[in-house]
C-alpha positions in Angstrom: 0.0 0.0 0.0 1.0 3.5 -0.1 1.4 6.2 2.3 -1.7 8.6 1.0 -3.9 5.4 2.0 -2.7 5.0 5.5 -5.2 7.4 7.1 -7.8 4.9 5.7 -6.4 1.5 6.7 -6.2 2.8 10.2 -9.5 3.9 10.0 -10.7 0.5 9.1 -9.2 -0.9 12.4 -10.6 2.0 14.7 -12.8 -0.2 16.9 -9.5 -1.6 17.4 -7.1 -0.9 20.8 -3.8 -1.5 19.2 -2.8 -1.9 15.8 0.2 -3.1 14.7 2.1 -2.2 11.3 4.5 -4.2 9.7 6.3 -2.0 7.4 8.7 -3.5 4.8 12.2 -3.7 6.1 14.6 -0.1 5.2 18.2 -0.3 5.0 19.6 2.5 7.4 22.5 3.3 4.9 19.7 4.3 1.9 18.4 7.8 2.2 16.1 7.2 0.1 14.2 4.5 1.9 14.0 6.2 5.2 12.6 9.2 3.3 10.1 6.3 2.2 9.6 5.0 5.6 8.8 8.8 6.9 5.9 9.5 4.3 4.2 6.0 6.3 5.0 7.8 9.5 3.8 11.0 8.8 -0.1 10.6 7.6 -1.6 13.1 10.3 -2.4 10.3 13.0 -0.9 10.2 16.3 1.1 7.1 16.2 3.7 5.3 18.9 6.9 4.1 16.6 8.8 1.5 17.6 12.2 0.7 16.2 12.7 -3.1 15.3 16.3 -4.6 16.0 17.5 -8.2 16.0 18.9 -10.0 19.3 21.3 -11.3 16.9 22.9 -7.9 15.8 26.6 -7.0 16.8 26.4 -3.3 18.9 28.5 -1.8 16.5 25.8 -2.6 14.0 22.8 -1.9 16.3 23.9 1.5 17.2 24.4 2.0 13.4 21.2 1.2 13.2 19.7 3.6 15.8 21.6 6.5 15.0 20.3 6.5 11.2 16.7 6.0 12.0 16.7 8.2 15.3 15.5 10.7 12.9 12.4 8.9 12.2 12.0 9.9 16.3 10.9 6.3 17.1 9.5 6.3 20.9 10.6 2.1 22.2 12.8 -0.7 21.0 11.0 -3.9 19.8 13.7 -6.5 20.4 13.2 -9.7 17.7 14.3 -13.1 17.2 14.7 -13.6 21.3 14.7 -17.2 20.7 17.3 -17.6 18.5 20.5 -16.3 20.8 21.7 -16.9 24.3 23.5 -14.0 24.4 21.8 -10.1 24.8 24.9 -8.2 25.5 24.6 -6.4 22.1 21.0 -5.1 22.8 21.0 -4.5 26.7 24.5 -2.1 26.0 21.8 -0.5 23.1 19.1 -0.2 25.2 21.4 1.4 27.7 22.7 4.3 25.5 19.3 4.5 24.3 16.9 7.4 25.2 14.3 4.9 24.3 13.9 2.3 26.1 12.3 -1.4 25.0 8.4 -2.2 24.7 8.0 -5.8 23.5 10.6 -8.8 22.7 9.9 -11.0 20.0 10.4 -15.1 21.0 9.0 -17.0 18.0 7.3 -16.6 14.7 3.4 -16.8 16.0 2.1 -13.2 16.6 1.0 -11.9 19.3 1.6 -15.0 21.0 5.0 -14.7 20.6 5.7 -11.1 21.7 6.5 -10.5 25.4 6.5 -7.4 27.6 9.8 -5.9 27.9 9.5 -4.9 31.1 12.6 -3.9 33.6 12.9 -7.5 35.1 12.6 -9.3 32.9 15.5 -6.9 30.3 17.4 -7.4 33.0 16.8 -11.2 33.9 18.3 -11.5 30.2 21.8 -10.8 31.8 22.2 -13.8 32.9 19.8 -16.5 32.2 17.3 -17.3 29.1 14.8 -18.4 31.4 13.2 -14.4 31.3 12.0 -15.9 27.8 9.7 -18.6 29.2 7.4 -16.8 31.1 4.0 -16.6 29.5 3.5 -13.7 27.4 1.3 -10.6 28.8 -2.0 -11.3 26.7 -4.1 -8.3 28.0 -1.1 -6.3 26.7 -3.4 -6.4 23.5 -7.0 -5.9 24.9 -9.2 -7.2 26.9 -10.4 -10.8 25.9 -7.9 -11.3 23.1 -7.4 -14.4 22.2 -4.0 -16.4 21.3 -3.5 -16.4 17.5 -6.1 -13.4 17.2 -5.3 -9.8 15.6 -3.0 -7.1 17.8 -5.1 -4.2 19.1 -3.8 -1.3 21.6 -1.8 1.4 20.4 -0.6 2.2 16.7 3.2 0.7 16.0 4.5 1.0 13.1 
């Protein structure tokens, strides 16, 4: 879809707590994508933005990362693929320099089943032991009465 038909997508899902946009992935180094990427962000709706980085990322990449889309003004870090790495250094030393700090972590492919609350504890559980991944995820974090497997609802991520 385009940008100009944004306003009426959302509008389609107002009934809706939370709805969560996938955009297609930007390369942080290509200007010309996160001018892209800002035309979806800027379609006169007040929207939370969350910036999408891998648990598998090296820092030196990650902060790469952060520093070219910072001026997209994303409010949280959304860390993904959880599950696939015993090791979080990289991201907690992000999250650390970060003004922003981390809203949901990503353990599995099954949404929203598979996206946790990033809450204090449990970021810093992830310091030492894998075991802050097993707890069950927060399901009112989408609404009240969603169900597993059913469509994301609270606020507007993109």
């Amino acid at each position: 879809f385009k940008p100009e038909e944004m306003t009426d997508l959302v509008h389609g899902f107002r009934h809706k707590d939370v709805i969560l946009i996938d955009t297609v992935g930007r390369s942080p180094r290509n200007r010309e994508d996160l001018l892209d990427l800002r035309r979806f962000l800027e379609f006169g709706m007040p929207i939370e933005t969350h910036l999408l980085v891998s648990a598998l990322t090296k820092f030196s990449d990650l902060r790469a990362i952060a520093s070219s889309f910072q001026e997209l003004k994303y409010h949280k870090v959304l860390v993904t693929k959880a599950d696939e790495t015993s090791n979080f250094g990289s991201v907690l030393s992000l999250l650390a320099d970060e003004k922003a700090g981390a809203s949901y972590i990503t353990t599995g492919q099954c949404v929203p089943d598979d996206i946790i609350t990033a809450d204090a504890e449990r970021m810093a559980s992830l310091a030492f032991s894998r075991r802050a991944l097993s707890q069950q995820p927060a399901q009112p974090q989408f609404g009240p009465g969603s169900q597993p497997g059913a469509p994301a609802d609270p606020r507007l991520l993109a």
